[in-house]
Structures are given as structure tokens and as C-alpha cells.
CHARMM-style PDB file with segment names, atoms N, HN, CA, C and O in Angstrom:
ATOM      1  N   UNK     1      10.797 -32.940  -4.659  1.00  0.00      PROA
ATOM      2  CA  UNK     1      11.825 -33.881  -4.303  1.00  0.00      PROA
ATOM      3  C   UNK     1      13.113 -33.378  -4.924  1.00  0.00      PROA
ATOM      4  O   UNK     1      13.292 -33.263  -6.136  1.00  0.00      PROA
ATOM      5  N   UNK     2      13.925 -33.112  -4.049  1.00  0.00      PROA
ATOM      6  HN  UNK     2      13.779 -33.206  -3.064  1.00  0.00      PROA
ATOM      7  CA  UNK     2      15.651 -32.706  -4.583  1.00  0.00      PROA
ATOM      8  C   UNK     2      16.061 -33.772  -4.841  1.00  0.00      PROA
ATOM      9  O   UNK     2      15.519 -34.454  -3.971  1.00  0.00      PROA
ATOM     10  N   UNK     3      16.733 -34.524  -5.516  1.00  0.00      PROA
ATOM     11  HN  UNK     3      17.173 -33.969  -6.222  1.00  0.00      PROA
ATOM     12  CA  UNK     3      18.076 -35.499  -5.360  1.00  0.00      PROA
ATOM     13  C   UNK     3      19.638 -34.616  -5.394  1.00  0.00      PROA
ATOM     14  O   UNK     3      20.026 -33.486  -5.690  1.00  0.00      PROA
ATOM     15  N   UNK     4      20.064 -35.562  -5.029  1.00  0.00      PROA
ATOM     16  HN  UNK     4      19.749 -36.480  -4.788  1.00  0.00      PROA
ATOM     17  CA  UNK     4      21.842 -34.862  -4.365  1.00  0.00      PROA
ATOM     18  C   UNK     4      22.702 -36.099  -4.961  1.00  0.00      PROA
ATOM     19  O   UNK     4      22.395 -37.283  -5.096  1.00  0.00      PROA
ATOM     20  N   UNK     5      23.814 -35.440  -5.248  1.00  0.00      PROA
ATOM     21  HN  UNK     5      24.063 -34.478  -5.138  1.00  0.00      PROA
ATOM     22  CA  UNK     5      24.888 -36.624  -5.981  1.00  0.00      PROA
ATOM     23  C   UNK     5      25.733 -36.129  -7.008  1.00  0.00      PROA
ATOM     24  O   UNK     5      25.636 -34.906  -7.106  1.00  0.00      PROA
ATOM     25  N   UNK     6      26.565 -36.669  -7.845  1.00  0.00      PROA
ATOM     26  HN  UNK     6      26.644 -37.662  -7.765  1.00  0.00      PROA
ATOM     27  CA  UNK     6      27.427 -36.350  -8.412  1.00  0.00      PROA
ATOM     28  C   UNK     6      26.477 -36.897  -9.713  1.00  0.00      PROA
ATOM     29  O   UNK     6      26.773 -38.010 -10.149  1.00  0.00      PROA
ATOM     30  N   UNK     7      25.802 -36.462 -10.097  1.00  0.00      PROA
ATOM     31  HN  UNK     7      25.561 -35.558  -9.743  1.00  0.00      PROA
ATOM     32  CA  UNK     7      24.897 -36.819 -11.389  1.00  0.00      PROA
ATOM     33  C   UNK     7      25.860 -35.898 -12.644  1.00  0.00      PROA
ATOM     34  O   UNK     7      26.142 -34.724 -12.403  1.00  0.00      PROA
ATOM     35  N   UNK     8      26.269 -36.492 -13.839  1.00  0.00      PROA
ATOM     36  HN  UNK     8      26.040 -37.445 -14.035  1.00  0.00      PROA
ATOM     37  CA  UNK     8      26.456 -36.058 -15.149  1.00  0.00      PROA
ATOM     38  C   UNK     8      25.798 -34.632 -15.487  1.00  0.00      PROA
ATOM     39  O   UNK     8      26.307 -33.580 -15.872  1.00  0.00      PROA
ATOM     40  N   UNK     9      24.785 -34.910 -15.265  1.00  0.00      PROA
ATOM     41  HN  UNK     9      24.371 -35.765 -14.951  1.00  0.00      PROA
ATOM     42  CA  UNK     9      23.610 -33.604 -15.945  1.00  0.00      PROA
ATOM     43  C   UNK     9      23.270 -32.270 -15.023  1.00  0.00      PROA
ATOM     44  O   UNK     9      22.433 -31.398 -15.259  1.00  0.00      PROA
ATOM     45  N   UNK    10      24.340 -32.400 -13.697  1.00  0.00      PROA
ATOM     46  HN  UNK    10      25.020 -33.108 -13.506  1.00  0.00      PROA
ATOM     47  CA  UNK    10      24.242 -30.987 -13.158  1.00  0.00      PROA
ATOM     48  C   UNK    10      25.526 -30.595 -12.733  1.00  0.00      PROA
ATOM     49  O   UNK    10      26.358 -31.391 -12.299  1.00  0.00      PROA
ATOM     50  N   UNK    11      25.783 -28.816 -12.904  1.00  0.00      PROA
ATOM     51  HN  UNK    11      25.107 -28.169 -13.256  1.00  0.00      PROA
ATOM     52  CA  UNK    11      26.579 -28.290 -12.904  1.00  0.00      PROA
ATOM     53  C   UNK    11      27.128 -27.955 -11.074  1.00  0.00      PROA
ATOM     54  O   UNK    11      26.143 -28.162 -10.365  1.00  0.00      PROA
ATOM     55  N   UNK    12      28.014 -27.645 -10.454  1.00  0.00      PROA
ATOM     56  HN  UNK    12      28.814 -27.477 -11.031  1.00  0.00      PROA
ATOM     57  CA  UNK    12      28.082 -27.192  -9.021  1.00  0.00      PROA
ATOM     58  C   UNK    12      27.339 -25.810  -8.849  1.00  0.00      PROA
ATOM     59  O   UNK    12      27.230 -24.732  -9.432  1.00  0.00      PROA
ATOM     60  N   UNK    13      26.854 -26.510  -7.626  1.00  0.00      PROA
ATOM     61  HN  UNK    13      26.943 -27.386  -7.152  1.00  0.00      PROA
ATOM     62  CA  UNK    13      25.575 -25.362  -7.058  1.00  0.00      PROA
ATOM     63  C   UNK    13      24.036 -25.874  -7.523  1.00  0.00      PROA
ATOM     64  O   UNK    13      23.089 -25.400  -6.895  1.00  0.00      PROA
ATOM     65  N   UNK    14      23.833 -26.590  -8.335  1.00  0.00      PROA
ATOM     66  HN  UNK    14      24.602 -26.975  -8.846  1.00  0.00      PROA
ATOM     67  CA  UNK    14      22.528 -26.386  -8.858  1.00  0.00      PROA
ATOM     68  C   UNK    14      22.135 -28.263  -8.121  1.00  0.00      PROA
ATOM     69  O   UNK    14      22.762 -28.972  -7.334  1.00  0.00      PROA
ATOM     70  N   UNK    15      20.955 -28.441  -8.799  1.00  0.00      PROA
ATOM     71  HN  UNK    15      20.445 -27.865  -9.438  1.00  0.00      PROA
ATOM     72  CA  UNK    15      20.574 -29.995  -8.358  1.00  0.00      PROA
ATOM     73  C   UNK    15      19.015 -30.109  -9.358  1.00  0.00      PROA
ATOM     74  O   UNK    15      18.204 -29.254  -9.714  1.00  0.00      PROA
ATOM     75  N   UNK    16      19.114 -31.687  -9.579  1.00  0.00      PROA
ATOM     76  HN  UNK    16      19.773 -32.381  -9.289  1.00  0.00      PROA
ATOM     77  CA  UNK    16      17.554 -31.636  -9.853  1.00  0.00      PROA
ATOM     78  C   UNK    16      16.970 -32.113  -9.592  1.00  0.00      PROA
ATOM     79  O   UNK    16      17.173 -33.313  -9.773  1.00  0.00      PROA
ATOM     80  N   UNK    17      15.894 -31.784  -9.032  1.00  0.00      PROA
ATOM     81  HN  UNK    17      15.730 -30.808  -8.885  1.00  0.00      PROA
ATOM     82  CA  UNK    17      14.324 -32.056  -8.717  1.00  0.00      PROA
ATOM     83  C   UNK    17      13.219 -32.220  -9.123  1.00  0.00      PROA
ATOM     84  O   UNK    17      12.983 -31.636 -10.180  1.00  0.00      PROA
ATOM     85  N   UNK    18      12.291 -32.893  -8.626  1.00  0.00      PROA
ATOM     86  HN  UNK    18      12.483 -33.367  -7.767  1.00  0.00      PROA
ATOM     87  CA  UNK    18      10.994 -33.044  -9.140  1.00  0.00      PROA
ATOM     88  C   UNK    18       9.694 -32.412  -8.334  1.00  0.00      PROA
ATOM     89  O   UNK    18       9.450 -32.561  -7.136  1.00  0.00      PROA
ATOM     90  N   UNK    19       8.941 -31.683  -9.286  1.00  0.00      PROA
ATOM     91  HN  UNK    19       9.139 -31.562 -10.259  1.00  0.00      PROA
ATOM     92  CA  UNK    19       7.599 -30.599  -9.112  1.00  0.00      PROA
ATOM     93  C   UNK    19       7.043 -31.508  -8.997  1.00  0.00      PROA
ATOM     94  O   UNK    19       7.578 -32.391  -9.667  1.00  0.00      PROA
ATOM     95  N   UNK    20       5.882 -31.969  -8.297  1.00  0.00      PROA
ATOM     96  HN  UNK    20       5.448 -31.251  -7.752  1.00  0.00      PROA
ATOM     97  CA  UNK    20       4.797 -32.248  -8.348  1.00  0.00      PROA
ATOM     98  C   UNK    20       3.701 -31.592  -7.966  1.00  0.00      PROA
ATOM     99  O   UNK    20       3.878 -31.017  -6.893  1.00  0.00      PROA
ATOM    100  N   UNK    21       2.490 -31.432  -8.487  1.00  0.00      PROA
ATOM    101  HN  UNK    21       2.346 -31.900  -9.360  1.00  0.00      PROA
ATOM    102  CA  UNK    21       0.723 -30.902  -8.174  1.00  0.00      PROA
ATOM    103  C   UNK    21       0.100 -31.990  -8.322  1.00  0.00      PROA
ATOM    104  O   UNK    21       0.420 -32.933  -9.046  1.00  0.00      PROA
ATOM    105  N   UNK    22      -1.226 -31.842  -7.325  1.00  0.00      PROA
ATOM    106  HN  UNK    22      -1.486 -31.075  -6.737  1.00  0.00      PROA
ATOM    107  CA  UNK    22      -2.459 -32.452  -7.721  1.00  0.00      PROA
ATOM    108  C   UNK    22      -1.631 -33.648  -7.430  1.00  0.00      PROA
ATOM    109  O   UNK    22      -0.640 -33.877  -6.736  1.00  0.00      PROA
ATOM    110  N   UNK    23      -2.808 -34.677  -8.628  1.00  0.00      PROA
ATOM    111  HN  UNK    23      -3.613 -34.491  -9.191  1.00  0.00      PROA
ATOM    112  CA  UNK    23      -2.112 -36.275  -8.598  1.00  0.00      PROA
ATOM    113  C   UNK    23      -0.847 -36.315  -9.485  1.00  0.00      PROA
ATOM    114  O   UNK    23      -1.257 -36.547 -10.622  1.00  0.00      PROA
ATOM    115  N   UNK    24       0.081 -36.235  -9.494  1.00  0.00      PROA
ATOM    116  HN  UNK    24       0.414 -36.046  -8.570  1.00  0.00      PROA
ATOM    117  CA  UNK    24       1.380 -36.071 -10.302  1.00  0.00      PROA
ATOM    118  C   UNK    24       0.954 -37.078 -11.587  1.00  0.00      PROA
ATOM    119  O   UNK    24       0.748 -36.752 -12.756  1.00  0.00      PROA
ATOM    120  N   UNK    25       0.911 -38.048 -11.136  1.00  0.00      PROA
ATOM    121  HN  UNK    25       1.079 -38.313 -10.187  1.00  0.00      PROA
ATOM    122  CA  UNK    25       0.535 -39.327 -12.382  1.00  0.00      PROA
ATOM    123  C   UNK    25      -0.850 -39.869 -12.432  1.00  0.00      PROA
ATOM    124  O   UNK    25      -1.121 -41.066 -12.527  1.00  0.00      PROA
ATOM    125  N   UNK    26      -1.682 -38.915 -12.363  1.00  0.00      PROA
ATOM    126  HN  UNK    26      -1.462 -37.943 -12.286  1.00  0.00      PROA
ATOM    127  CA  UNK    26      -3.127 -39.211 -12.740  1.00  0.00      PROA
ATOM    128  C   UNK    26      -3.702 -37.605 -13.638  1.00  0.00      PROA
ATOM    129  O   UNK    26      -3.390 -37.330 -14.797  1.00  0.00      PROA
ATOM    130  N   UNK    27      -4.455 -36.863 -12.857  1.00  0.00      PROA
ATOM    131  HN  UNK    27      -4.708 -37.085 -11.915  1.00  0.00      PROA
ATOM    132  CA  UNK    27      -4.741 -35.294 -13.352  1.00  0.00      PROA
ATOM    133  C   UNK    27      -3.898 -34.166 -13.113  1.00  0.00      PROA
ATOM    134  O   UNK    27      -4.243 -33.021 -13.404  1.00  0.00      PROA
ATOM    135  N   UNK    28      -2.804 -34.459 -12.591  1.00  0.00      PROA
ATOM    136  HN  UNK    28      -2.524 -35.389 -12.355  1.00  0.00      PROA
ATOM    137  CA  UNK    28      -1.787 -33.525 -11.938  1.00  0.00      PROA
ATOM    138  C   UNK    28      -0.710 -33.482 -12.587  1.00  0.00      PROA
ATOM    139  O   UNK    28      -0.671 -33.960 -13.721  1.00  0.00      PROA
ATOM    140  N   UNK    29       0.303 -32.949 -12.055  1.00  0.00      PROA
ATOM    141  HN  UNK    29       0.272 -32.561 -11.134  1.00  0.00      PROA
ATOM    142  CA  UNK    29       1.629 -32.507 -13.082  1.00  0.00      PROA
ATOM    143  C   UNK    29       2.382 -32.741 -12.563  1.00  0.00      PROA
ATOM    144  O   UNK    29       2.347 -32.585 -11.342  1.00  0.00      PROA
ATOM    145  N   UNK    30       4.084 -33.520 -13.540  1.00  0.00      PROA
ATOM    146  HN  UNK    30       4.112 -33.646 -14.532  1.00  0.00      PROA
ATOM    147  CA  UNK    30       4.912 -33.671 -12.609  1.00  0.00      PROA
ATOM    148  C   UNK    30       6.068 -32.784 -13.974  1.00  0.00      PROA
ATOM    149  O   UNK    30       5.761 -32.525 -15.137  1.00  0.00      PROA
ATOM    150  N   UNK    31       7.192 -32.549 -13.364  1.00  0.00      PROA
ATOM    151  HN  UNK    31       7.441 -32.759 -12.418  1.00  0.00      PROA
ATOM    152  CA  UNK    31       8.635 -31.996 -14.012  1.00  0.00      PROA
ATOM    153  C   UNK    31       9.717 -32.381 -13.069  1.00  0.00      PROA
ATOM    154  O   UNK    31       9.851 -32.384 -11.845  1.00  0.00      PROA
ATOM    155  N   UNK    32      10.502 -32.734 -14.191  1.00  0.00      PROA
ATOM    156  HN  UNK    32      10.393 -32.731 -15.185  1.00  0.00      PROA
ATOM    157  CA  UNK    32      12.134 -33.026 -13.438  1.00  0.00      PROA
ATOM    158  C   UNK    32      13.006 -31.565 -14.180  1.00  0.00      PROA
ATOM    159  O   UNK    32      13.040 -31.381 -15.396  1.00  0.00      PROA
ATOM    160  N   UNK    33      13.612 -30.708 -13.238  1.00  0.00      PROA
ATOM    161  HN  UNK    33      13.585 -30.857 -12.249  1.00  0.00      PROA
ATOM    162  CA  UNK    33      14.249 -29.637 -13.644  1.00  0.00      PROA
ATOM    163  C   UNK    33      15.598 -29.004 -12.975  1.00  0.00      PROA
ATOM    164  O   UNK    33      15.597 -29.273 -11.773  1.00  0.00      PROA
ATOM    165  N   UNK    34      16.262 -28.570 -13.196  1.00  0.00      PROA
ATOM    166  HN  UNK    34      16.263 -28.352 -14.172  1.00  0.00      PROA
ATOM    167  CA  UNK    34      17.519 -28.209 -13.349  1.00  0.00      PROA
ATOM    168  C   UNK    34      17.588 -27.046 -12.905  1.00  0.00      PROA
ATOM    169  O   UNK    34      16.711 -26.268 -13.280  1.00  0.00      PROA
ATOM    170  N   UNK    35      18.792 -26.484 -11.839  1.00  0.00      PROA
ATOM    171  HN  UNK    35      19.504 -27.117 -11.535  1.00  0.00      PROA
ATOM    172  CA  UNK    35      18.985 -25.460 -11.374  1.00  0.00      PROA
ATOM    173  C   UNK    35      19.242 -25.233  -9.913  1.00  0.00      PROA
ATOM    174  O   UNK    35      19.792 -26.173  -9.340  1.00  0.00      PROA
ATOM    175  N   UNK    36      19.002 -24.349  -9.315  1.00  0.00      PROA
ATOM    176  HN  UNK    36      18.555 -23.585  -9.780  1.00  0.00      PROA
ATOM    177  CA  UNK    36      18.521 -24.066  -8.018  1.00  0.00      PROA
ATOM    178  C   UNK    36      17.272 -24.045  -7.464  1.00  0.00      PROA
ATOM    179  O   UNK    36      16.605 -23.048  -7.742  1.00  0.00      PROA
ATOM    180  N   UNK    37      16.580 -25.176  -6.493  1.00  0.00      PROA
ATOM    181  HN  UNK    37      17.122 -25.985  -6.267  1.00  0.00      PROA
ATOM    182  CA  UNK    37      15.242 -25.447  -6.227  1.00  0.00      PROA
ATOM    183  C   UNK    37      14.120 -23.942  -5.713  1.00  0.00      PROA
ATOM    184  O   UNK    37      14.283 -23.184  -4.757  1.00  0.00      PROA
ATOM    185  N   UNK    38      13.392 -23.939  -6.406  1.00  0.00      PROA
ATOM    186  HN  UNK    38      13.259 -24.555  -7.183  1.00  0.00      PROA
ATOM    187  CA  UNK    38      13.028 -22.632  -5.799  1.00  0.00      PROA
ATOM    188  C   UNK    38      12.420 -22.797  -4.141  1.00  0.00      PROA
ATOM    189  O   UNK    38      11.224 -23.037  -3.975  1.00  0.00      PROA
ATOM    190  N   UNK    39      13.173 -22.674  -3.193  1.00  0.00      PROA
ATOM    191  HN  UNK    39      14.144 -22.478  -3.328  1.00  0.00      PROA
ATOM    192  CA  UNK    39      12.941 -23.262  -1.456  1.00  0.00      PROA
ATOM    193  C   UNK    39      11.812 -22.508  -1.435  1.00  0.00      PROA
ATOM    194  O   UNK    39      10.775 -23.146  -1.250  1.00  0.00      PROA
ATOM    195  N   UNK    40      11.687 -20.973  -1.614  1.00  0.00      PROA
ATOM    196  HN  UNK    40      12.529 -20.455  -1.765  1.00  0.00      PROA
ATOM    197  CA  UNK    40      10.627 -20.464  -1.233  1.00  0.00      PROA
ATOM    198  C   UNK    40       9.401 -21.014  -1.783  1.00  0.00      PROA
ATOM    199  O   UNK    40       8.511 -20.972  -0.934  1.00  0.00      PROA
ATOM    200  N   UNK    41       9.081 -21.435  -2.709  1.00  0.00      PROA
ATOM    201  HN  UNK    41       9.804 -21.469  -3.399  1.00  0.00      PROA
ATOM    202  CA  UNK    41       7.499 -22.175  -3.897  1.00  0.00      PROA
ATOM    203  C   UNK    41       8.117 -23.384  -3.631  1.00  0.00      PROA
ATOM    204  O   UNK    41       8.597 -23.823  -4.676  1.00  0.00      PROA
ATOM    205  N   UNK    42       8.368 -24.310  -2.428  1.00  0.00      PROA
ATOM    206  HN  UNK    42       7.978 -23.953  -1.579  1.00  0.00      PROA
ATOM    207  CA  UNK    42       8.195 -25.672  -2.535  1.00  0.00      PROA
ATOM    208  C   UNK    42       7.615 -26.527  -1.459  1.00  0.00      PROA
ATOM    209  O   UNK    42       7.833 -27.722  -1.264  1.00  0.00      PROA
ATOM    210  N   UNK    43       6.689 -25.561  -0.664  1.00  0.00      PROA
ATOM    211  HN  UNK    43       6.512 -24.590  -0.822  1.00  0.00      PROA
ATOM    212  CA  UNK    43       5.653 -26.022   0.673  1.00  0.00      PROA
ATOM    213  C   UNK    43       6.906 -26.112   1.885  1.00  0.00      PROA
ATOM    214  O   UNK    43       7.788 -25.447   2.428  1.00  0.00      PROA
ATOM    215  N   UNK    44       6.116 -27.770   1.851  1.00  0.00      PROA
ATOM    216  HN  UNK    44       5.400 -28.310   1.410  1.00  0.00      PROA
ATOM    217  CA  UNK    44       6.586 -28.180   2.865  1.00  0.00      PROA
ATOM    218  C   UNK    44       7.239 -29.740   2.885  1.00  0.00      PROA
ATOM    219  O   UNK    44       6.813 -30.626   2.144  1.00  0.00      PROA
ATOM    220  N   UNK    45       8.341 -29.933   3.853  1.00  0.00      PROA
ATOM    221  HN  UNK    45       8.686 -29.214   4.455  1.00  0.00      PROA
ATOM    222  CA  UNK    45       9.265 -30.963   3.969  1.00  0.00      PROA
ATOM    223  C   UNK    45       8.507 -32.206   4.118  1.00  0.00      PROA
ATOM    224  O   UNK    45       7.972 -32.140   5.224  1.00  0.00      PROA
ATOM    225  N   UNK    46       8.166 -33.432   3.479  1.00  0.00      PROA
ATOM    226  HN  UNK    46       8.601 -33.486   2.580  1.00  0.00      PROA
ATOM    227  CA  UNK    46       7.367 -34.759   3.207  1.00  0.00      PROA
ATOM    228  C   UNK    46       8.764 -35.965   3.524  1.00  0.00      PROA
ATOM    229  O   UNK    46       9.731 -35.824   2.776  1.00  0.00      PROA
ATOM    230  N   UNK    47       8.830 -36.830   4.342  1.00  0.00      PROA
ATOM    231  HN  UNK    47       8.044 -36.945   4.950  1.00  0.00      PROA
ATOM    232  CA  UNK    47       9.624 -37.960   4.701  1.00  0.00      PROA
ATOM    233  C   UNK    47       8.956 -39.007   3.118  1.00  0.00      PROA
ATOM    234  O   UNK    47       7.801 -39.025   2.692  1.00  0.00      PROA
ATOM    235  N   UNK    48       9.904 -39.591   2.698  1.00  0.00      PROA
ATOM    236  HN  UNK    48      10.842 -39.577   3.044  1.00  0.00      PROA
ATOM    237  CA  UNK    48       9.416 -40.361   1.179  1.00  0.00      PROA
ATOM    238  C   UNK    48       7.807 -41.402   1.662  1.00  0.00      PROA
ATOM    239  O   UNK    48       6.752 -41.554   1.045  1.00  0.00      PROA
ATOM    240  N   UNK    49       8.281 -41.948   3.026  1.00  0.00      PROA
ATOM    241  HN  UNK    49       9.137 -41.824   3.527  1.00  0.00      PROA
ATOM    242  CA  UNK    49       7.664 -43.045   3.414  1.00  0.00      PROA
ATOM    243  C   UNK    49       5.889 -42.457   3.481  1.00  0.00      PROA
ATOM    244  O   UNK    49       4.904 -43.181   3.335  1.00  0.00      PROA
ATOM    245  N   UNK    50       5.886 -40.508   3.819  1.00  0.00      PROA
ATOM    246  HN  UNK    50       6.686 -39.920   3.938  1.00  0.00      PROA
ATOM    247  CA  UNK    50       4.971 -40.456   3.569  1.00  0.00      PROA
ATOM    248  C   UNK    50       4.373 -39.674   2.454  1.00  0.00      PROA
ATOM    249  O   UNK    50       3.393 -38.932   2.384  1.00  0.00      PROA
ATOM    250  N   UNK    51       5.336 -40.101   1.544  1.00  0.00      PROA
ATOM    251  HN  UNK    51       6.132 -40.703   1.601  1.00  0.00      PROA
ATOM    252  CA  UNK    51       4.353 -39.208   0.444  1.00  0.00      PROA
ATOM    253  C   UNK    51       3.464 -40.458  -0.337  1.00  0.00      PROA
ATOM    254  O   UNK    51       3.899 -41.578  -0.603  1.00  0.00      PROA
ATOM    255  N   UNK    52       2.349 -40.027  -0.569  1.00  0.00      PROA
ATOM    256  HN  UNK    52       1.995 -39.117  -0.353  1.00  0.00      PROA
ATOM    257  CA  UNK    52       0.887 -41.259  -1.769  1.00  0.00      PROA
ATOM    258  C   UNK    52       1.867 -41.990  -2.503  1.00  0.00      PROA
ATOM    259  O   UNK    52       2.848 -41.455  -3.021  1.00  0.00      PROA
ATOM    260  N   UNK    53       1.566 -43.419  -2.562  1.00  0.00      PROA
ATOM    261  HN  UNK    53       0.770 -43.853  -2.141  1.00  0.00      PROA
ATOM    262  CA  UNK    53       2.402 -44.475  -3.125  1.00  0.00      PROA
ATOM    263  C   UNK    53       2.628 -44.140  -4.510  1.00  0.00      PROA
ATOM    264  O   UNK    53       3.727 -44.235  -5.056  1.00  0.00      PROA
ATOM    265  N   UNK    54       1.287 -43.643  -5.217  1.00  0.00      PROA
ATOM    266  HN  UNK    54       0.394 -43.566  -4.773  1.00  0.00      PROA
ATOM    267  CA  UNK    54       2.040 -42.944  -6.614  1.00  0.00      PROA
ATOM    268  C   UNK    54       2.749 -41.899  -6.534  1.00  0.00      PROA
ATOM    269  O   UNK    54       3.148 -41.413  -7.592  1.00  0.00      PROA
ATOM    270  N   UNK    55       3.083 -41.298  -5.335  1.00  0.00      PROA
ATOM    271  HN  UNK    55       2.758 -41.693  -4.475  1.00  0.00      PROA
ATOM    272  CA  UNK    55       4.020 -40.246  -5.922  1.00  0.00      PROA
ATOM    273  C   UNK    55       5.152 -41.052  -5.229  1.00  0.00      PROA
ATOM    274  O   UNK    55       6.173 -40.370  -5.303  1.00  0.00      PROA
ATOM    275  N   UNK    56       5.342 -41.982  -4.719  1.00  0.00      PROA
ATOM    276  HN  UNK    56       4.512 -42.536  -4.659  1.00  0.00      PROA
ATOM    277  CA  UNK    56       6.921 -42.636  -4.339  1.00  0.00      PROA
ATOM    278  C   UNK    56       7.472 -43.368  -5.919  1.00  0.00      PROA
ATOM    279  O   UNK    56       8.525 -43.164  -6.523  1.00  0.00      PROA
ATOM    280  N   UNK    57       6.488 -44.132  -6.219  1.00  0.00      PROA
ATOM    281  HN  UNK    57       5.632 -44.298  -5.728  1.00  0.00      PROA
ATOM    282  CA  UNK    57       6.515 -45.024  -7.677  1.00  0.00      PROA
ATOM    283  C   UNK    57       7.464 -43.825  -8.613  1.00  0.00      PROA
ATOM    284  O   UNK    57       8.551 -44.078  -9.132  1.00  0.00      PROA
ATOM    285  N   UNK    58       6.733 -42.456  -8.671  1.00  0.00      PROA
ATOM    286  HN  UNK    58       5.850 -42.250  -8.249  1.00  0.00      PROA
ATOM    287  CA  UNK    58       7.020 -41.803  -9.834  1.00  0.00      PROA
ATOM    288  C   UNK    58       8.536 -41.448  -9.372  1.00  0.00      PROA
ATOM    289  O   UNK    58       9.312 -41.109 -10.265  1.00  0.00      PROA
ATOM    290  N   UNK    59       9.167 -41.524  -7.580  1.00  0.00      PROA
ATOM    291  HN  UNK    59       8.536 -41.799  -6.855  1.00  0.00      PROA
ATOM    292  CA  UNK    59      10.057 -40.934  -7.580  1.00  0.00      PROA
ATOM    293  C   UNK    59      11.117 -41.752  -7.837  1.00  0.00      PROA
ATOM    294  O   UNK    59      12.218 -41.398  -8.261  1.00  0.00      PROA
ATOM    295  N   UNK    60      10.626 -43.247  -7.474  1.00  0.00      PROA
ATOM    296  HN  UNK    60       9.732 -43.534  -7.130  1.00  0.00      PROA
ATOM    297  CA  UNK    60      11.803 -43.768  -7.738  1.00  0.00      PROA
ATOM    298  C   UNK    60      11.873 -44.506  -8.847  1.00  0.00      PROA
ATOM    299  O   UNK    60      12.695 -45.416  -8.963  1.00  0.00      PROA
ATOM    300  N   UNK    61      10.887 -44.137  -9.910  1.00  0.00      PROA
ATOM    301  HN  UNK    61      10.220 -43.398  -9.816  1.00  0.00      PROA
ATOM    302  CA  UNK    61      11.270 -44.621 -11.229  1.00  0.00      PROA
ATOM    303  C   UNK    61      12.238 -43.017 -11.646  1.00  0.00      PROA
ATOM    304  O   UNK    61      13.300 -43.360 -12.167  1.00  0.00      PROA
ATOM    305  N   UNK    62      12.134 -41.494 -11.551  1.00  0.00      PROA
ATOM    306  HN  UNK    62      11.271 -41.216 -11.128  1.00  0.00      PROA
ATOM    307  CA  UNK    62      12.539 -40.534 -11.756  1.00  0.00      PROA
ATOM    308  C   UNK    62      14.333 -41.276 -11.175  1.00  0.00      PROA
ATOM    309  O   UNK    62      15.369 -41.376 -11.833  1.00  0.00      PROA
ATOM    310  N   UNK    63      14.124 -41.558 -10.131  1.00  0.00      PROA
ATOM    311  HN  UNK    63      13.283 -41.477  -9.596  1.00  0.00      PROA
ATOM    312  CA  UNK    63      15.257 -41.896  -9.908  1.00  0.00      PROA
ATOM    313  C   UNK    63      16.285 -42.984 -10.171  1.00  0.00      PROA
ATOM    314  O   UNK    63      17.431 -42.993  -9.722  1.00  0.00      PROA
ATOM    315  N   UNK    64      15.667 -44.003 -11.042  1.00  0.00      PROA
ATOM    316  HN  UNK    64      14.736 -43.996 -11.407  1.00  0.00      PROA
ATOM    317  CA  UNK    64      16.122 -45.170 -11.276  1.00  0.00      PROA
ATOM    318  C   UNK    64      16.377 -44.644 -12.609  1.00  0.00      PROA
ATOM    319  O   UNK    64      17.250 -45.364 -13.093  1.00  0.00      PROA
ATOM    320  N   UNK    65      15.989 -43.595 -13.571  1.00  0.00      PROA
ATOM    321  HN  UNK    65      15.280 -43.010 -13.178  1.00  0.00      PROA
ATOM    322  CA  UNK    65      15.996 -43.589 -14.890  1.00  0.00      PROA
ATOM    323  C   UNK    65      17.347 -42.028 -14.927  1.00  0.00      PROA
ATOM    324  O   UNK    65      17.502 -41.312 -15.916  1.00  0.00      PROA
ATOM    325  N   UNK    66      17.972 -41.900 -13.852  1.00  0.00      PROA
ATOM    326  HN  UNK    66      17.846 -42.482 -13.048  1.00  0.00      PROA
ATOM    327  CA  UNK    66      18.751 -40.826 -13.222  1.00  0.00      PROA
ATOM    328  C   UNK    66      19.981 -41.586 -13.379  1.00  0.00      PROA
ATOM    329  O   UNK    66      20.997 -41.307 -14.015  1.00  0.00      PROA
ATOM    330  N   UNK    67      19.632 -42.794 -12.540  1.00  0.00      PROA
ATOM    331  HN  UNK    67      18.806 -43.020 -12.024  1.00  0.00      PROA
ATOM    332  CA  UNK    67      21.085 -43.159 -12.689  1.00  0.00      PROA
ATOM    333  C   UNK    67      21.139 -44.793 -13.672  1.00  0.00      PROA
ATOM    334  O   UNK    67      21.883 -45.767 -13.561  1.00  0.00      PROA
ATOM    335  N   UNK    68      20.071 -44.518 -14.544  1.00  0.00      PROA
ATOM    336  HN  UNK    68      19.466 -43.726 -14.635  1.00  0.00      PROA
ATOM    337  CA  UNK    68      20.019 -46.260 -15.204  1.00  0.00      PROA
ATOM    338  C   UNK    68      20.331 -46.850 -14.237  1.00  0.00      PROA
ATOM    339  O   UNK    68      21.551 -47.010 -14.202  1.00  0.00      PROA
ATOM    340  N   UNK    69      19.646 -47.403 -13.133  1.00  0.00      PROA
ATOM    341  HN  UNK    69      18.654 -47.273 -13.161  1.00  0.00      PROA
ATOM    342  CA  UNK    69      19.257 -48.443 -12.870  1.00  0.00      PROA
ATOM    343  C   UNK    69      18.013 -49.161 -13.382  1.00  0.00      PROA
ATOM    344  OT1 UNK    69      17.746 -50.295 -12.984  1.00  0.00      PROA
TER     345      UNK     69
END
């Protein structure tokens, strides 16, 4: 997951995103990281509505804790 915006914590050109594997918030792994997304190592394009309800939860708490909401 990229997010896009005028966020504090990234420089122009770069953005940050979140890795997920496996179950992100069960046996799997998640990271929020900084930079340029690596496009080539990031599959394939997922609409939010269908990604597993825990991985929407994790995105939009990632994202609520982005911009304190």
C-alpha cells in the first residue's frame, strides 16, 4: 500500500508505504517504510475494498496514526 500526500515525514520523490506477507497481523509481517516503492517486488495492484479485512484494519489504522487522526 503507497499513501500519497503532503505528509511531514517524506522528502519529494519518495512516499511511504506499507509491506505486507502472509497474515500481516497474525503470522505474517507488516513494515511502514520510506523512500521509493520498490514497483518491481510489489506483485500486484489490490482495490482496498478487496484486500482481507485485517489487512484493511491494519491500513487504516497505519493511516489514521499518519496523520493523527
Amino acid at each position: 500500500m503507497v499513501f500519497t500526500g503532503l505528509l511531514d515525514l517524506k522528502k519529494p520523490g519518495e512516499y511511504l508505504y506499507l509491506t505486507m506477507e502472509g497474515d500481516p497481523v497474525g503470522s505474517g509481517t507488516h513494515t511502514l517504510r520510506r523512500g521509493r516503492p520498490p514497483y518491481g517486488q510489489m506483485g500486484r495492484e489490490i482495490s482496498f475494498e478487496n484486500l482481507p479485512k485485517r489487512c484493511r484494519r491494519l491500513v487504516l489504522d497505519t493511516y489514521r496514526g499518519l496523520w493523527d487522526l
